[in-house]
N, C-alpha and C positions, 0 to 999 in steps of 0.2 A: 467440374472435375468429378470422376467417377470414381467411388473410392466401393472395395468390395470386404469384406472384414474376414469371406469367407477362407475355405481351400484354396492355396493361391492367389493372392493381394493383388489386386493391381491399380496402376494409375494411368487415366487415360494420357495417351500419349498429344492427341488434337487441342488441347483444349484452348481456348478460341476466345478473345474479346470480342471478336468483331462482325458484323452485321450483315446487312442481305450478301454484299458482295463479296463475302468473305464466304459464305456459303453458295453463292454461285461458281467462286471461282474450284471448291473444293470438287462441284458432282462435276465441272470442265475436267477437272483433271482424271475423276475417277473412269467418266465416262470415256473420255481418251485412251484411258488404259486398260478399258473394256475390248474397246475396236483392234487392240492389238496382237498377235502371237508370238511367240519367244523364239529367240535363236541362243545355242549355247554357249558358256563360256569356261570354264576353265573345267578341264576333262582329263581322263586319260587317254593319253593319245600317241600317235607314231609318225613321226615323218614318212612323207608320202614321195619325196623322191629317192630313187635310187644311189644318188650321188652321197660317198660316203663324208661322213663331219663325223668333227670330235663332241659328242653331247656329254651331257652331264652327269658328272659321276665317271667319266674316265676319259684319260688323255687317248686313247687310241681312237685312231681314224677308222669310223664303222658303220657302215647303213640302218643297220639297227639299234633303236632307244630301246626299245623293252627290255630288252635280255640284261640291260645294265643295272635294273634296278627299277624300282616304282616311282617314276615319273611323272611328272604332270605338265603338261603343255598347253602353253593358251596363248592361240598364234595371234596377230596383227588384228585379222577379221574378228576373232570373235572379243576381242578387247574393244574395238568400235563397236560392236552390237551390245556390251553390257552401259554404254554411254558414261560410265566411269572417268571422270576427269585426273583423277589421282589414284598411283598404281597400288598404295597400301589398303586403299579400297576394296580393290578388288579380289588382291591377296586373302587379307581377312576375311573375306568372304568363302573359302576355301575350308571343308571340313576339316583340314590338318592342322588350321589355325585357332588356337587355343590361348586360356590366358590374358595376359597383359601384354597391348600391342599400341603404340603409339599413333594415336591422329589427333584432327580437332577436336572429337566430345571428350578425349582424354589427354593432356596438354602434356604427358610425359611427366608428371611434376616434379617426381620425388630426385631427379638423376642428373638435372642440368640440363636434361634434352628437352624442355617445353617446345613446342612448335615442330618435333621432329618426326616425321614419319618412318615406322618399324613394322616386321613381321616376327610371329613369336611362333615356330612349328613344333608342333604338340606340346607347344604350353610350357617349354625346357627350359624360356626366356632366349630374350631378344638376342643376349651375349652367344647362346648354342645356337644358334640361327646363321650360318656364312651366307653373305650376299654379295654377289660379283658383277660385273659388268663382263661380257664379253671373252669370261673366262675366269677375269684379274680382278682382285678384291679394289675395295673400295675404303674413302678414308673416311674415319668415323663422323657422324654430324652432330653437330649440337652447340653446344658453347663453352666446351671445353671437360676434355678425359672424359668423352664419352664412350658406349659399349659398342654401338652397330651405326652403320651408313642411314643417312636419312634417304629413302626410297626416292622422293623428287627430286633428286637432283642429275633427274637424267629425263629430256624433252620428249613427254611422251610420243610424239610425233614420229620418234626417229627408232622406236623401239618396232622388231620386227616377231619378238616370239618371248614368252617368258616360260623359262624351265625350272620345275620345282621337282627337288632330288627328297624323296621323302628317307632317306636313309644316312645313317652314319656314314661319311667319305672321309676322314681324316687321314686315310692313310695313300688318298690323291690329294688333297688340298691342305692338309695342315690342321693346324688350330682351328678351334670355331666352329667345326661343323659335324657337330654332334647329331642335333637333329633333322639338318639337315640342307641343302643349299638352295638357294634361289640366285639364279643365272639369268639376267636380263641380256640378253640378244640384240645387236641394232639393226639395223635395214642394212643390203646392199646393193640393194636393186633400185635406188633413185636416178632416177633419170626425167628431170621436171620440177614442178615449182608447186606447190600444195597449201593450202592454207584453210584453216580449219577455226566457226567460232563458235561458241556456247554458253548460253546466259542458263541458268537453273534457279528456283524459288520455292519456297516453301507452299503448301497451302494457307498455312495462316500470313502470308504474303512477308516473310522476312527470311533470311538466311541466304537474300543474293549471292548469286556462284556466276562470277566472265571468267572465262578461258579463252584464251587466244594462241592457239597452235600454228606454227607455220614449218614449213621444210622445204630444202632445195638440193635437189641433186644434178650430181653430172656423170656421165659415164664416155668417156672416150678409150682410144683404144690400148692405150698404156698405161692409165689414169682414172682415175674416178676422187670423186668430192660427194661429200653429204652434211648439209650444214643445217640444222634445227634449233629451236626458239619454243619458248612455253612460256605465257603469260598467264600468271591465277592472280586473284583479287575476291577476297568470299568476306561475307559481313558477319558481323554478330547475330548470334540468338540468345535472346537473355532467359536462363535458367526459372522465371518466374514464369516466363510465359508457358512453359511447357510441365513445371509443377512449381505452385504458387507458393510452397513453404516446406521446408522437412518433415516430414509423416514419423508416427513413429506408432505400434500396434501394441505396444506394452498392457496397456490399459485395457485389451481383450477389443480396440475396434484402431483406426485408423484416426490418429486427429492430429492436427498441428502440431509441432515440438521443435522448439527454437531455440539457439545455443544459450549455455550459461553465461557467455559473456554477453552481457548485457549492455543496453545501452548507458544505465544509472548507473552502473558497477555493481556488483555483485562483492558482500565483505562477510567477514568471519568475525564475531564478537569474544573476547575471551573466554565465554562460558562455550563456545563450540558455536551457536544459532549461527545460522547462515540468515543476513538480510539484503533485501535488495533498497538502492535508492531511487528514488523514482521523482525528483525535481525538487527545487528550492531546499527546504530543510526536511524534505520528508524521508521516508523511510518505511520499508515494512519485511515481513516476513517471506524469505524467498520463495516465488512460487512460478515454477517452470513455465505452468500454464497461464500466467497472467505477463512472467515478466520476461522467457525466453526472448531471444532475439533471434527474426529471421532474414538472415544473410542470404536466401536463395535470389532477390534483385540486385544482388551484388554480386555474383556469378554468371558463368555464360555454359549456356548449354550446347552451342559452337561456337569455337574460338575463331578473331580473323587473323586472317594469313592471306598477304601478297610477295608472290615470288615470281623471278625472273629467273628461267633455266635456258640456258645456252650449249650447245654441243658441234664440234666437227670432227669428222672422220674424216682420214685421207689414204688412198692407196696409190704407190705407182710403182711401174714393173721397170725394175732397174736391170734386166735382163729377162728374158726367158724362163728363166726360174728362178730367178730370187726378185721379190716382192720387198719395198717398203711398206711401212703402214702408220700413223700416227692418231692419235684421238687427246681432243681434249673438251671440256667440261667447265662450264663456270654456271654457279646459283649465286644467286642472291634473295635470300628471304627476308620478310618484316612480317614478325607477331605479336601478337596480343595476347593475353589470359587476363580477365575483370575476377580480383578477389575483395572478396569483401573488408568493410576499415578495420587496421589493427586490433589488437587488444594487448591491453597492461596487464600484466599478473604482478601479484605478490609484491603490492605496495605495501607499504606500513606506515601507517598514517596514526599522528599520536593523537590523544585527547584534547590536546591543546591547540592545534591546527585550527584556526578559524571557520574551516569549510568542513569540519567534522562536528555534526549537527549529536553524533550519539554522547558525547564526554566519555567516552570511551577511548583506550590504543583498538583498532582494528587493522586489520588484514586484509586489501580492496585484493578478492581472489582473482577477478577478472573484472577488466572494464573494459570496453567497445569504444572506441576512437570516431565517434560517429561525426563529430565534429568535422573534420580529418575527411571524411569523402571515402569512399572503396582506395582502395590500392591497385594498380596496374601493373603487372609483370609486363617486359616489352624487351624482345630479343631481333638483334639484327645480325645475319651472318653470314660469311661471306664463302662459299666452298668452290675449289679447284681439282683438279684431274687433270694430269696430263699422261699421257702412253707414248711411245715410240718404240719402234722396232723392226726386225726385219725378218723375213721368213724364206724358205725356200724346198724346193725340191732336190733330191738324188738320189740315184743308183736304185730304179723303177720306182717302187713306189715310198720311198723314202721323206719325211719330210722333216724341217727343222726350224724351232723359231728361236730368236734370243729377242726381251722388250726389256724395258724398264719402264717402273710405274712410280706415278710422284702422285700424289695426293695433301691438302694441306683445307682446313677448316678454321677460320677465322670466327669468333663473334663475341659481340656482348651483351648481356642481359644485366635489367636492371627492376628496379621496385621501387614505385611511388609511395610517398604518403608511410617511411618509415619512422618510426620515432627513435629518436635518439635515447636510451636509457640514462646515460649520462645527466641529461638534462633535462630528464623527465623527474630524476631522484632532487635534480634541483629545485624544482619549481614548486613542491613537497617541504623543504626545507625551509623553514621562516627565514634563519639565521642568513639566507645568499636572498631568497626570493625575497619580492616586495610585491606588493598587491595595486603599488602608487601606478598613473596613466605613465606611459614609455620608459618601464621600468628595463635594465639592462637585460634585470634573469625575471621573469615575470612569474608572481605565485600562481598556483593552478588550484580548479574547483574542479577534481573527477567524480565529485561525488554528488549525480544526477544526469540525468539527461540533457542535454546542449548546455551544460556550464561551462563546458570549457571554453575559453575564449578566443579572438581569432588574432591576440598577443603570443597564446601559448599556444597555439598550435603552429601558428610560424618559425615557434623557436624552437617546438620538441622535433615536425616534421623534418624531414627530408627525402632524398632519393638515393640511391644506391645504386652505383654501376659496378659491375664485374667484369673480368675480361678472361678469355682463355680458346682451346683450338687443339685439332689435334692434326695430326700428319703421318704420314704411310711414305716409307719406301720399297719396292718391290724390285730384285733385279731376278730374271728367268733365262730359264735358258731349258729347250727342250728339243727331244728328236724322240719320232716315230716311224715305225715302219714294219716289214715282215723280215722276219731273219730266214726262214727258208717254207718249204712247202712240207704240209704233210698228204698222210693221203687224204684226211677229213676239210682238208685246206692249208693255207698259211697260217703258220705261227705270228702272230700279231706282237710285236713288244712297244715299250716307249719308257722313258728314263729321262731326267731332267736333274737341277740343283736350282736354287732358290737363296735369297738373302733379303731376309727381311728385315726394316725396323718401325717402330708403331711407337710413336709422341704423343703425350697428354698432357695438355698444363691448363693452369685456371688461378685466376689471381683475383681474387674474391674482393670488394670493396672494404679500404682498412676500415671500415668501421664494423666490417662483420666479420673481417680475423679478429678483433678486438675486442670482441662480444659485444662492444656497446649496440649495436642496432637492434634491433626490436623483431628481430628475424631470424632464422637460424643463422646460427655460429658457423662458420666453417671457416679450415685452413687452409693456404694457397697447395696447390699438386703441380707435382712436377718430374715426370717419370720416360722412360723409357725403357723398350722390349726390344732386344735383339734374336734373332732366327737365324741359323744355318741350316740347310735343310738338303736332301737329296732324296729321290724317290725311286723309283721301277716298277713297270707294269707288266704282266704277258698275258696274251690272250691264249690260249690253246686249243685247238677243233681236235674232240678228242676222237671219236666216230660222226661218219651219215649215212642218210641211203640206208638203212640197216630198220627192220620192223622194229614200232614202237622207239627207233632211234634217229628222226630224221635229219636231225643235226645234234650234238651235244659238244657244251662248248664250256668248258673251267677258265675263271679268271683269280688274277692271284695278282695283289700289290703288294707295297711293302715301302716304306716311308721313314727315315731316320733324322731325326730331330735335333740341334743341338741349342741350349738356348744361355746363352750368358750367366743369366738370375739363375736358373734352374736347372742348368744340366742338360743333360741328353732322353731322350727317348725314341723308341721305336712302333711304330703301329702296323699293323697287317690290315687285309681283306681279301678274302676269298667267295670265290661267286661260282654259281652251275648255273647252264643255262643251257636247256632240255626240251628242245622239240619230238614230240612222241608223236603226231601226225592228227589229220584229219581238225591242223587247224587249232592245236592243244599245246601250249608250252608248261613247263612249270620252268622256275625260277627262283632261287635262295642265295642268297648274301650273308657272309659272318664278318664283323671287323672288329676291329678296335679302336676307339676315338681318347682322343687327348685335348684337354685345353688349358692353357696356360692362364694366371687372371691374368685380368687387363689391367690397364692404369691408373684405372679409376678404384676396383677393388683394393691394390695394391696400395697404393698411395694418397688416394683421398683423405684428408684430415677430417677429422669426427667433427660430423656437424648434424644439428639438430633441426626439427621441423615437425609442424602441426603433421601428421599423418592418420587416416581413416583408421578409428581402430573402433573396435567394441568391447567395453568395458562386463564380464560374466555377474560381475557382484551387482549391479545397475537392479534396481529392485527383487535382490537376489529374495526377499523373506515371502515374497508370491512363488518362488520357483518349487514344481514339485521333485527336484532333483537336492535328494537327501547330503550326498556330498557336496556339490557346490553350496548348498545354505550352512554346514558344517564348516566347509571353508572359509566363506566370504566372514561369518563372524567371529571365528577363529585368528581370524586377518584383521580383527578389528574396526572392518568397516561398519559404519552404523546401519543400523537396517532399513533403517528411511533413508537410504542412498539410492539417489537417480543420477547416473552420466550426466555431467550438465551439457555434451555437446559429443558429436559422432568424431571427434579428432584429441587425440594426445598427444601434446609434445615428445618425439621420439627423436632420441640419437641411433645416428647413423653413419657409416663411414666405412673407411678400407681398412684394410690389415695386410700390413707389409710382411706377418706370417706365413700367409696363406700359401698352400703348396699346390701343384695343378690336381687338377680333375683327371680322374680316365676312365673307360666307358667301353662296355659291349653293346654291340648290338649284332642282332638277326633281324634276318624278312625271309620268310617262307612265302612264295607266292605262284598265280599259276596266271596266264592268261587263254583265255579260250577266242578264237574267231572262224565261230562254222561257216565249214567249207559252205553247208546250205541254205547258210543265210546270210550272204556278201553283203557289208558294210556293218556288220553286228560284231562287237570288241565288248569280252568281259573279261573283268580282273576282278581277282579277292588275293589279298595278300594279309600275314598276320605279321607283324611286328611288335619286338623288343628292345627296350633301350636298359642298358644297366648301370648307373654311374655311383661309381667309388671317391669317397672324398671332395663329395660334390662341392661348390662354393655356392653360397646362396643366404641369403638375409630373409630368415625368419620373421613375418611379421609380427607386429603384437598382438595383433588379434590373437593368435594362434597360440601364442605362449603363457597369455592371460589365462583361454581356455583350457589347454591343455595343463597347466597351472592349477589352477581350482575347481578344474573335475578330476583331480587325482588323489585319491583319500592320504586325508593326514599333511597335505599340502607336500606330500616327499618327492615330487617333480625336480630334478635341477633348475627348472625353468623359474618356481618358485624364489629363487636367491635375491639378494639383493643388487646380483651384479647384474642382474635384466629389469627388476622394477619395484621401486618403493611408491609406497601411497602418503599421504598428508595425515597424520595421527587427527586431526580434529573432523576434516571431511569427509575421509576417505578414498576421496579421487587418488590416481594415479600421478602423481609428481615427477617419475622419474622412468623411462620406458627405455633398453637399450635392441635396437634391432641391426647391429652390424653385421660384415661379413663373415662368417667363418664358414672353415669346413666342415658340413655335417656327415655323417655317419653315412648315406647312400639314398640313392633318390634311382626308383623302379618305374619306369611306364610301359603298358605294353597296348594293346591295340589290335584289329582288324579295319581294312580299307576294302571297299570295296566300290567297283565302277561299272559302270554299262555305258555304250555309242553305238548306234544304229543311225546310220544313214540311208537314206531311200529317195525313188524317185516319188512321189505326190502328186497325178493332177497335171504332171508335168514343171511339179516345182519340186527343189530339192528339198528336203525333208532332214531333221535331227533330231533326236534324243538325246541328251546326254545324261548323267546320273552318278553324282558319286557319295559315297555316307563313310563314315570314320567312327568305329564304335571302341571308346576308351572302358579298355578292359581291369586298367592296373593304373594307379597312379600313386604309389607311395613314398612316403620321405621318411627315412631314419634321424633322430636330428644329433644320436651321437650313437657310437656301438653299444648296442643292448640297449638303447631306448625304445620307447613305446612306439609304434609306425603314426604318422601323422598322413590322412586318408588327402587325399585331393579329389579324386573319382568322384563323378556327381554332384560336386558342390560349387559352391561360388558365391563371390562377395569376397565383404573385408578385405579389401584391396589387392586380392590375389587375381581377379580377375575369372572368368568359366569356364567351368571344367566339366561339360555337362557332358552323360555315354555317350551321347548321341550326337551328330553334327552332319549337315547334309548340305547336297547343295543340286537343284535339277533346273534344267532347260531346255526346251526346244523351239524349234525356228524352222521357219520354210525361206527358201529364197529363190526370188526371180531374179532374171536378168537386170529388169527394170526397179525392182522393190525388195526389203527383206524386213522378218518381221521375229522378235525376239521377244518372251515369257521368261522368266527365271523363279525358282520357289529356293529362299534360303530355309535351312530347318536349324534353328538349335533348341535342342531339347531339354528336357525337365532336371532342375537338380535344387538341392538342398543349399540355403545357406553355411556356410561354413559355422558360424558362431550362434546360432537359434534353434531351439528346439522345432522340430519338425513342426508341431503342432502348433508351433506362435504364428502368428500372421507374419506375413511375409518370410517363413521358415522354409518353405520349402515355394520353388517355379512348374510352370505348366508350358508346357511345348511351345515354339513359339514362331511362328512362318511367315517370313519376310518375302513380298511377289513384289517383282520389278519388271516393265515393261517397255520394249522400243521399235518403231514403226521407223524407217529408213525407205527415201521414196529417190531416185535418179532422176532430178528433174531434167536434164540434159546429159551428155557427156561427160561434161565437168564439172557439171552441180549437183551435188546433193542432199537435202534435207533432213534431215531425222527429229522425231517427235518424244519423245519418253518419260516414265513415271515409276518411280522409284515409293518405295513402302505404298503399293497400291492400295493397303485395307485396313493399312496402319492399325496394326494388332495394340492390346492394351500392354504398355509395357508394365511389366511385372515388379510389384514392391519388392525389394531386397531390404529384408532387418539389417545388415551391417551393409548398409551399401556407401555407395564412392562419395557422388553427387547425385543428386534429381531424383531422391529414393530408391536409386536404383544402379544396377551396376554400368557404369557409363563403358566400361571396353566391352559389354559383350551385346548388350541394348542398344536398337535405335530411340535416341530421343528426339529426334528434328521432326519427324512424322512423315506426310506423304510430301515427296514434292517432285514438280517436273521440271523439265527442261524441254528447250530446241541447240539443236547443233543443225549449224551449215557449213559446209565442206565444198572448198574449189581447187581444181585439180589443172594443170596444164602446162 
């Protein structure tokens, strides 16, 4: 392992037990992805035929996407060229995507979503994120009162285009879509039978990835069918293998540092001393570096996940103009998350205990259940979708749909290897327990490493199932068309109503409504959101033909709200859209966004749980920051205080207070495509988002810090209604990070893009190029509080917020072959909780190259070759980071690895 102590830490990402052929198969893969050239993938871009559709970001029927808004489109083709097996892949890979974003190296933990795949656009969270199918929302995934749709549950096979709307539309779509939407599109051009396979592996030879795609279409002359299937099955990477223990740079260089919960137990003597035990009747002085415990082989650095996604569309023309249509949807997922074995806190174990070697009462602060095995999270769930509807034509170009949409998520999750508290307090107790062979309640020895016996661990363990789901009903009904002609053109309108309702329930394992489990607490949720809604849109062609005005075109919606819990609301938007000639538009949007919480905010009963935090006092008497060391001893923490471990027990949960959000946004923006340089498209566009009475859960990181770097400790955050310490150790005892509404949360931004297409050689040729420069990212967290920065920083469980974010590609393609390069970029930022100057305080640039060679072996076969992190860069230490030292949603930690996909078509 490469450790660097310098400017920007880092850890190698490869690191490798294994021997020649572990190093042969590594220069196979590099060298493979040497021979290769890129083609690009998700861009800014237009549809290329003239046939007018309804795109994203407004119901009206129109041949042009740009003039709606900053969009991104990333069609069929170049989704096969990035060899991406799973869509939230790719997504995130998108400069707009920011933040905490759900896949395998990050399991969702903290929300009930483990296993779920999410997109987070500009970092707003996943909840300001709307994600649609084909128009129509979708129902939440997870295993119950979850916030957003899991992305896989739709066969990537059958997807023909994905649309990402980078701007506020709530005043076309409603709630949710704040920052902005993502419109997954299906095919409707099947006609044939398709079947698609792909095995992928790491270079250190683990993290198998099968996919198995397949699709069938029909297309007759009143009718059409399109029915797809998506088979994944991906294995574990275990977190040691890719960083062999928790790092930590306190000590001015990078060295081992292993949690406080130990495997002897970790106790607190009356006089304050902190001791560790360390077997039979021994006993010594706590010391981090001798007796931490490292959990990183009890973690996985990718989680697995097998899932089954299913989908059919159907259309048939019950006349001349009026169209049925119907779609439905079924997944079934199975995953995993490996945590490492419990821990007991805050035993009290008296002098007189036979297995208390001190004669002393103590305090067992922490002890490691090593006995006990790691723990297994393990969720299975089961999601549906069904549409139906019917559409049609009148009166020239008039058109009208009415559908309804059902959605419903089934699952449960559960946890290995939990101890029961109950009868953990028993076995503790002389006067119940007995120490005699097949005693009923058997006494317990937690004090040393493997004393515990495999009497008492049969009787404290157990498992723990959950159960919960959420459900969508949508009823629509909409018409578009032109109301009359002007002289710049037709007046464009469209007007619709809506009736929503959105379920979330979750009925936790009684032993964890009860508190007894050894896990977080939580209450059963059981809630539901009602919608009325109606909308209006018009388009307007205000002048053309006219210098410097070759078309100019105002758009204007308007969206009225009415919601059971909350009342009524209204949202606007307004849009220019400004052709001045020679190939030059500009383009600017104002609206207004709304969002209601969800069910989970709302109603989730408070519950608790280990979460990533960083503790500011943690060898606060080395800090040279005058007021934190003023703090921290002022707080009474002793000055020989070290964090015994990167996680504090935090409560968390809803608030059936909470009132909705609402939000400005603009985009100023222009696109340029000279007349002189046909296939050449650039965009710059700047955006603002503004949100009032935001909802959102403060971590504790941030409350800590902002906390004890504020003189005199006179922060609100300071209170004891966010967090008490232990008067004898110090530590943090008591962390509160629920929802509420904070005071306003500002981001603003610049996007910019380039595509140039050209002939090559006589092969067609792309460039694509887009970068996202976060200008503003600030959070108020009550009126007249201090701004808490987001911009540039990252960690402590907020996830990356770095200015900079990029994404480029290009590809040549033949008839016979295509050939695809990609460079991801996310740039340099600061830890959120570390002084610059600490190791791992601050990141250095950081350029992920992926590569895929795609060969026609015949007509209907195809091959494709690819290599994904071809240079596999050092991933960067982060001082408060997640897992694996580092921040797992915005790092790769799997390293380089490739694949083959074969494709038959007929």
């Amino acid at each position: 392992m490469e450790l660097d102590a310098g400017d920007g830490a880092v850890l190698h990402a490869g690191q490798s037990l294994g021997g020649a052929m572990m190093g042969i198969r590594k220069r196979l893969l590099f060298a493979g992805a040497c021979a290769m050239i890129a083609a690009g993938t998700a861009a800014e871009a237009q549809e290329s035929a003239v046939e007018e559709v309804i795109v994203t970001g407004s119901r009206i029927r129109r041949a042009d996407i740009e003039g709606v808004g900053p969009v991104t489109v990333v069609q069929q083709k170049e989704i096969a060229a990035t060899g991406i097996a799973n869509v939230e892949n790719l997504l995130q890979r998108l400069p707009a995507a920011a933040g905490f974003g759900g896949n395998q190296t990050n399991a969702y933990w903290s929300s009930r979503g483990w296993g779920t795949a999410t997109i987070n656009l500009r970092g707003l969270g996943i909840n300001r994120t709307l994600v649609l199918l084909n128009g129509r929302r979708l129902v939440n995934g997870g295993t119950g009162a979850n916030s957003a749709p899991d992305l896989n549950t739709i066969p990537t096979g059958i997807i023909g285009r994905i649309e990402v709307l980078k701007d506020g539309a709530s005043a076309v779509y409603g709630t949710d879509a704040v920052a902005g939407v993502v419109n997954i599109i299906t095919r409707d051009d099947y006609n044939g039978f398709a079947i698609s396979g792909r095995y992928a592996l790491s270079d250190e030879g683990d993290g198998d990835d099968r996919t198995v795609d397949a699709s069938w279409g029909w297309k007759g002359e009143r009718a059409s069918l399109a029915v797809a299937a998506t088979w994944q099955k991906s294995d574990a990477v275990n977190m040691a293998t890719r960083a062999p223990c928790p790092l930590s740079g306190a000590s001015g260089r990078l060295v081992c540092s292993g949690s406080g919960s130990t495997a002897g137990g970790r106790a607190s003597l009356p006089t304050g001393q902190v001791i560790n035990f360390t077997g039979g009747n021994g006993y010594a002085p706590y010391s981090a570096a001798l007796h931490g415990y490292n959990a990183n082989p009890f973690i996985n650095a990718v989680n697995p996940i097998e899932r089954v996604t299913t989908g059919a569309f159907g259309k048939y023309d019950l006349t001349d103009t009026v169209e049925l249509f119907a779609e439905a949807l079924y997944t079934r997922r199975e995953s995993e998350q490996l945590s490492s074995p419990g821990t007991l806190t805050n035993l009290a174990i008296s002098a007189g205990n036979p297995t208390n070697p001190t004669g002393q009462n103590i305090n067992l602060i922490q002890r490691r259940l090593v006995e006990g095995g790691p723990r297994v999270a393990f969720q299975e769930t089961d999601t549906y979708q069904v549409t139906g509807g019917a559409r049609g034509r009148f009166a020239g170009d008039w058109t009208w749909e009415v559908a309804a949409n059902w959605g419903r998520n089934e699952g449960l999750d559960g946890f290995t290897n939990i101890a029961n508290r109950q009868r953990v307090a028993q076995t503790i107790n002389t006067s119940v327990c007995s120490f005699a062979a097949g005693a009923p309640v058997p006494c317990a020895d937690y004090l040393g490493p493997g004393d515990v016996s495999p009497q008492v661990v049969g009787y404290i363990l157990t498992t723990t199932v959950d159960h919960g789901g959420n459900e969508t009903l949508n009823l629509t009904g909409d018409v578009t068309g032109s109301l009359f002609d002007l002289p710049a053109g037709p007046l464009q309108v469209a007007a619709g109503v809506m009736y929503r309702e959105d379920k979330g329930w979750r009925d936790p394992d009684p032993l964890i409504v009860a508190g007894i489990a050894n896990s977080n607490q939580q209450s059963p949720i059981d809630g539901t959101i009602k919608a009325k809604e109606a909308y209006a849109e018009v388009s307007v062609p205000v002048v053309r033909d006219l210098p410097l005005m070759e078309m100019v075109r105002v758009d204007g919606a308007i969206r009225y709200s009415d919601y059971r819990r909350f009342g009524s609301d209204t949202n606007y938007k307004l849009g220019l859209d400004w052709t001045l000639g020679w190939g030059l538009r500009a383009r600017a949007t104002w609206g207004t966004a709304f969002r209601v919480p969800n069910v989970a905010e709302l109603f989730s009963g408070v519950t608790q749980g280990q979460l990533t935090t960083t503790d500011p006092c943690s060898r606060y008497s080395t800090s040279s920051n005058a007021v934190l060391r003023a703090n921290c001893q002022a707080a009474g923490v002793p000055a020989s205080y070290i964090q015994p471990n990167n996680a504090i027990l935090t409560t968390t949960g809803g608030n059936e207070n909470l009132k909705p959000e609402s939000a400005e946004t603009l985009t100023l923006g222009a696109v340029w495509e000279p007349v002189f340089a046909p296939g050449l498209s650039l965009t710059l566009d700047y955006w603002t988002i503004e949100i009032e009475d935001a909802i959102r859960s403060i971590t504790g990181s941030t409350k800590l810090s902002v906390c004890y770097n504020t003189p005199g400790l006179a922060h609100p955050f300071c209170s004891p209604e966010n967090f008490t310490r232990n008067a004898l150790t110090g530590e943090v005892n008591f962390l509160s990070s629920q929802q509420v509404n904070v005071g306003a949360e500002t981001v603003k931004g610049i996007d910019a893009a380039a595509r140039y297409t050209w002939d090559a050689w006589g092969l067609q040729a792309t460039v694509d190029a887009g970068v996202t420069y976060l200008k503003d990212y600030t959070i108020i967290p009550y009126p007249g509080g201090a701004p808490i920065i987001y911009r540039g920083f990252i960690g402590g469980g907020n996830g990356g917020y770095p200015k900079w974010r990029g994404l480029a590609t290009f590809s040549l393609d033949d008839p016979k072959w295509s050939a695809t390069w990609s460079l991801q970029w996310i740039g340099k930022a600061r830890d959120f909780n570390a002084a610059p100057t600490a190791i791992g305080g601050k990141t250095s640039d950081v350029f992920y190259n992926n590569a895929q060679f795609s060969y026609r072996v015949t007509e209907q076969a195809t091959a494709a070759f690819g290599v994904d992190n071809i240079f596999e860069p050092d991933v960067p230490y982060i001082a408060s980071y997640t897992d694996g030292n580092t921040d797992t949603m915005t790092y790769d930690l799997l390293g380089r690895r490739g694949y083959v996909r074969l494709t038959y078509t007929f």
